[in-house]
C-alpha positions as a printed Julia matrix, in Angstrom:
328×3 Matrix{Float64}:
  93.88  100.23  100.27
  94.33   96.62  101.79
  94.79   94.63   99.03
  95.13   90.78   98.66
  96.35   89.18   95.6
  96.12   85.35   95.12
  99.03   84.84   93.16
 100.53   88.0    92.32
 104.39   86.63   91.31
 103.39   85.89   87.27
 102.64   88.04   84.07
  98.94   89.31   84.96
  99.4    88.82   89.38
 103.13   90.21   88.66
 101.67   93.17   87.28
  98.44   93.68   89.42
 101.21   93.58   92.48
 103.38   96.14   90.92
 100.77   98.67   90.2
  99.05   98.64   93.45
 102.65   98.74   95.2
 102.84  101.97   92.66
  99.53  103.23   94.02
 100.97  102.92   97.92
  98.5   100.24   98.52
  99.64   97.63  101.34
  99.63   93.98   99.68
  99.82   90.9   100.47
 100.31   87.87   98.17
  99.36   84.63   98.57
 100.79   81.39   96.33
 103.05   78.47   96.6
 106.29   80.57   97.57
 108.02   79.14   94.5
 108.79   82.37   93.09
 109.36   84.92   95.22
 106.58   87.92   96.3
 108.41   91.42   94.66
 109.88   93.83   97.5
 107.42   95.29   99.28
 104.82   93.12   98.72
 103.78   90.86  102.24
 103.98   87.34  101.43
 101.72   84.34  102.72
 102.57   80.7   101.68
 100.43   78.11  100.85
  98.76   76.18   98.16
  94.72   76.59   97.96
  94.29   72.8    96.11
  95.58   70.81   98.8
  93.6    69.95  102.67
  94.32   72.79  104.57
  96.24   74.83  102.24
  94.84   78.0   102.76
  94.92   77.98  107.06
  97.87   80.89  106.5
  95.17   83.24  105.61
  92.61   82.06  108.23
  93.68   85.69  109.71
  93.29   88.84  108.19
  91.17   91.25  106.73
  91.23   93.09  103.12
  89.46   95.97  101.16
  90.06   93.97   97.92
  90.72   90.66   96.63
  92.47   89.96   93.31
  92.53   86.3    92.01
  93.8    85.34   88.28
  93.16   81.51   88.86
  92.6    79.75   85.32
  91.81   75.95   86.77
  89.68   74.18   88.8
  86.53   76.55   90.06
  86.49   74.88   93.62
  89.52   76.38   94.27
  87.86   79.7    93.72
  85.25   79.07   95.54
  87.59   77.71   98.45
  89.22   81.4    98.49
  85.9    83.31   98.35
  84.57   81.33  101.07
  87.17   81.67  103.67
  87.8    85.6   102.22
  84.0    86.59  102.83
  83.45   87.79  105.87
  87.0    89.24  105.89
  87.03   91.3   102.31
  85.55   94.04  101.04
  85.56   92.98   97.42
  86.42   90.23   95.08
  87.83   90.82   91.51
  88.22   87.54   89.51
  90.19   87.84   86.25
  87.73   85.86   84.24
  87.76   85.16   80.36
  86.44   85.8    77.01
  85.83   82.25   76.37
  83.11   82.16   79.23
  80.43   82.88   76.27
  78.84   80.13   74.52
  80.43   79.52   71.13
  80.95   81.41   68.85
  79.89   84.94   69.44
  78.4    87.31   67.27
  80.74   90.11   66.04
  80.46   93.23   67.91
  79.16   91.16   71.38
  78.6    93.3    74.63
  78.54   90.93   78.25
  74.98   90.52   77.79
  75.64   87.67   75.52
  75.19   83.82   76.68
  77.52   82.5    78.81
  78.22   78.6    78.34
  76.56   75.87   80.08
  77.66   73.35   82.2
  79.49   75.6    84.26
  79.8    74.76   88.66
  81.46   76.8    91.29
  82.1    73.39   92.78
  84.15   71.43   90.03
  87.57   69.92   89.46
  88.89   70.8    86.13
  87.64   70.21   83.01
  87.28   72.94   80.09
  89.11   76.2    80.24
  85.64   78.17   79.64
  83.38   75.94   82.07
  86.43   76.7    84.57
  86.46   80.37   84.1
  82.87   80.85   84.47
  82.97   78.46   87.48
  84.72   80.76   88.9
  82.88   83.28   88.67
  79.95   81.7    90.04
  82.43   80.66   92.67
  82.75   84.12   93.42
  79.15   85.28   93.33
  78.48   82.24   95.6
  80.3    84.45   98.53
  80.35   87.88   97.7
  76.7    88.77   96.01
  76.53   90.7    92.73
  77.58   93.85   94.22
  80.9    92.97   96.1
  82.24   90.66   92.66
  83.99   92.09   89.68
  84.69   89.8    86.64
  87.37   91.26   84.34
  86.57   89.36   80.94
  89.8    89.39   79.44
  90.57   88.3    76.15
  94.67   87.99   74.61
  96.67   89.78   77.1
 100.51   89.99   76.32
 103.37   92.4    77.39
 106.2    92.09   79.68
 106.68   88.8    81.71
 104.2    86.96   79.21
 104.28   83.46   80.03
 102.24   81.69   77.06
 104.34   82.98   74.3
 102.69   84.87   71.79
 104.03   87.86   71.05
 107.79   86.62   72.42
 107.49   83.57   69.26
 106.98   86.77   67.06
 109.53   88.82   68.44
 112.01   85.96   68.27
 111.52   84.93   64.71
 110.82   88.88   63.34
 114.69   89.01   65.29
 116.18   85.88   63.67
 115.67   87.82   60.29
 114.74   86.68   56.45
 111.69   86.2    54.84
 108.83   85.82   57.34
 105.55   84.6    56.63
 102.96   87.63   57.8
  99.06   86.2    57.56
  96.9    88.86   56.14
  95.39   90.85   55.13
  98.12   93.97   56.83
  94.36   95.68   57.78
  93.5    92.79   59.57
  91.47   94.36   63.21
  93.3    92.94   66.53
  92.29   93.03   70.0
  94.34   92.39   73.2
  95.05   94.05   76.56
  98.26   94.55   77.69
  98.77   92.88   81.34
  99.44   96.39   82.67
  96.55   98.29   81.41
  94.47   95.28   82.96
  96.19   96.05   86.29
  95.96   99.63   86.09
  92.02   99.13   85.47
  91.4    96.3    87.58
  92.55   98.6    90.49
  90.78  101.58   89.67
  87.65   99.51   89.41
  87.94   98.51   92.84
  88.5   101.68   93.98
  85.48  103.15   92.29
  83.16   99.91   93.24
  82.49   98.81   90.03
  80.87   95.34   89.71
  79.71   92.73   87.64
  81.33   91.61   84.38
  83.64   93.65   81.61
  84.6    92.64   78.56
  88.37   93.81   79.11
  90.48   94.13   75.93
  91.24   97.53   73.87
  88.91   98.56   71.45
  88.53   98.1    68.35
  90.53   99.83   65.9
  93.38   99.83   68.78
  95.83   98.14   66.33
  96.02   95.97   63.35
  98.05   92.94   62.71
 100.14   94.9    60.32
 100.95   97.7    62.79
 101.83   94.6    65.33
 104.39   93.16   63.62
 105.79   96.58   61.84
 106.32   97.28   65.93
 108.11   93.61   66.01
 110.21   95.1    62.95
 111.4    98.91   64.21
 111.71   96.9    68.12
 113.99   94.42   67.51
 116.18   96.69   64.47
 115.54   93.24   62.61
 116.13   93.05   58.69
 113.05   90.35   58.31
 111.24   90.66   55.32
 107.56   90.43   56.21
 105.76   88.53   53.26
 102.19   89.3    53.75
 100.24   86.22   52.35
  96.61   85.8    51.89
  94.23   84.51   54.43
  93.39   81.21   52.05
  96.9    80.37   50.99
  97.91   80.04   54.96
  94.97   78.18   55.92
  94.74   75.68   52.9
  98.52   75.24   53.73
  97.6    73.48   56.76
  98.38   76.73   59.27
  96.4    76.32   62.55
  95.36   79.86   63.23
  96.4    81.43   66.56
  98.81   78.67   67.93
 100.98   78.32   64.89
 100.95   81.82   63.94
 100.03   83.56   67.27
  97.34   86.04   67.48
  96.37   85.57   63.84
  92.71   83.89   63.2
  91.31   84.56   59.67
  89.0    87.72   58.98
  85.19   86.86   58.58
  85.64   83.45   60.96
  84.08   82.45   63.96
  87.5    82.93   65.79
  87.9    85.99   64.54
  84.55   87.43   65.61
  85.1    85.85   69.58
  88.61   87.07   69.71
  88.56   90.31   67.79
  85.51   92.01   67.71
  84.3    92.32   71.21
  82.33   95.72   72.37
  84.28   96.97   74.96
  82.4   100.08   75.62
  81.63   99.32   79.5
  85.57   99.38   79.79
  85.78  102.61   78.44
  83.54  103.92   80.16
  84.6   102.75   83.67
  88.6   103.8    83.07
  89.93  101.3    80.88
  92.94  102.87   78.91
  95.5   101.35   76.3
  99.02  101.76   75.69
 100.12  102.08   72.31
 100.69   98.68   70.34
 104.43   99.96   70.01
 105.09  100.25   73.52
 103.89   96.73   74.42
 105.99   95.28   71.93
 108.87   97.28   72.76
 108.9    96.48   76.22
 108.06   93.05   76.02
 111.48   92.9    74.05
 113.67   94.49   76.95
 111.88   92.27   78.97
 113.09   88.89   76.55
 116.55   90.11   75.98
 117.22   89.54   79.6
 115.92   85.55   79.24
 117.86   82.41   78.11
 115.14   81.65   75.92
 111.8    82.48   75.16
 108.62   81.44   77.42
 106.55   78.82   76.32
 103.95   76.83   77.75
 104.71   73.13   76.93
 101.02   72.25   76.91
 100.32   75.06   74.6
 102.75   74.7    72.13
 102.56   78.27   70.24
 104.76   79.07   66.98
 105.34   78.01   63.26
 107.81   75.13   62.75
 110.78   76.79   59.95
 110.37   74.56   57.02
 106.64   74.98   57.44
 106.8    78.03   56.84
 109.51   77.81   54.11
 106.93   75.55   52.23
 103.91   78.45   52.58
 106.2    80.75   51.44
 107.49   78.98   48.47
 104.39   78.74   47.54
């Protein structure tokens, strides 16, 4: 299998490259040649939002297309149309947030997708930009030919938001830690792997359309997340499990300032948490055990200066903050 990846050198591309290089595929990856493309992966330099950017790959032909792009959709669409006469497929890691706020619980990918959306726009809002690109992508390559992989929190190794590395790093640094309940508390994510692993297999078996991509429910719990950030790191931390209402009328933002959290019975907690993700299953999707995600995401860290983190998405709890919650 022939298989382009646009991107392919950062947390969801790195891993998309490593598992088709583990499959014997022949890949080529195309970005900005800042980082460089992992051995045995074919590099092709250039950078799709400038005039011309994209002439290295005005040769070539492909079975499959990966693209993670998060930004502008007329980028997308500037891919898809140069790739479409010259690859087989198109698989667009797409976005949970494409659906219209705020889900119901238990929502399949027949629910609403937002408006405002064009395959043609400059940035603007992370879920019009998403589903832009889809519709970028279904511009060029038709219904059949387009895969949309509607992911929703992905961590593991090489995570470059900082989510589960801020927990990792402050379960490590010991003492009392504030743990948002309730311990029962339902979590979804995919690890970055297992969304490579089924991205590729979809290709290969011509599935199309979109999939609601993150592990089932009832995969782990928030409790048995950071019990894994415990027994990983060999920390001493004290995990003070507090109610939802005491965090939130503390001031806590859900999910930046304590990562992953949102309260139970909220709107957030239904979009991120609750998805049906039985069209995964039943095209291949498979999940690693919360333990091992966490485990290896903490070899992975050990080996870095510091931890990742986005500085326009500041993630994690500020100390005395949570020294204040916790005093109650």
């Amino acid at each position: 299998m022939r298989l382009l990846v646009l991107g392919g050198t950062q947390f969801v591309g790195r891993a998309v490259v490593e598992a088709a290089l583990a499959r014997g595929w022949e890949v080529t990856v195309f970005n900005r040649g800042s980082v460089g493309a992992l051995p045995g992966a074919r590099a092709v330099v250039g950078d799709r939002t400038a005039e011309g950017g994209m002439s290295a790959l005005g040769e070539g032909s492909w079975d499959a297309v990966v693209d993670t792009w998060a930004r502008e959709p007329r980028a997308v669409q500037s891919a898809a149309r140069l790739l479409r006469g010259r690859a087989g497929r198109y698989a667009y890691v797409s976005s949970l947030s494409v659906y219209e706020w705020a889900p119901p619980a238990g929502y399949d990918e027949g629910a609403k997708v937002v408006d405002g959306a064009s395959p043609g726009a400059g940035r603007t809002e992370y879920a019009q930009d998403k589903r832009g690109g889809e519709l970028a992508v279904l511009e060029s390559f038709g219904e059949e030919r387009s895969l949309f992989a509607r992911a929703g929190l992905i961590l593991g190794p090489y995570e470059n938001v900082g989510r589960l590395p801020w927990w990792l790093t402050r379960v490590a640094r010991g003492g009392p830690v504030l743990a948002p309940g309730p311990r029962e508390l339902p979590v979804q994510y995919i690890d970055a792997r297992d969304l490579a692993e089924w991205t590729l297999g979809a290709l290969e078996r011509e599935v199309s359309g979109p999939v609601n991509l993150v592990s089932p429910q009832g995969h782990t719990t928030m409790g048995e997340l950071l019990d894994a950030c415990v027994n990983t790191t060999a920390s001493t931390a004290d995990l003070r499990w507090t109610a939802p209402e005491t965090v939130l009328a503390a001031g806590v933002k859900p999910w930046t300032e304590l990562p992953v959290w949102v309260p139970p019975g909220s709107d957030m907690h239904d979009a991120l948490h609750s998805a049906d993700v039985s069209r995964a299953l039943a095209t291949g999707l498979s999940c690693r055990p919360v333990t091992e995600t966490v485990a290896d995401t903490w070899t992975w860290l050990k080996q870095l200066d510091e931890a990742p983190q986005r500085p326009d998405l500041p993630i994690g709890l500020d100390p005395e903050a949570e020294a204040r919650v916790l005093a109650g």
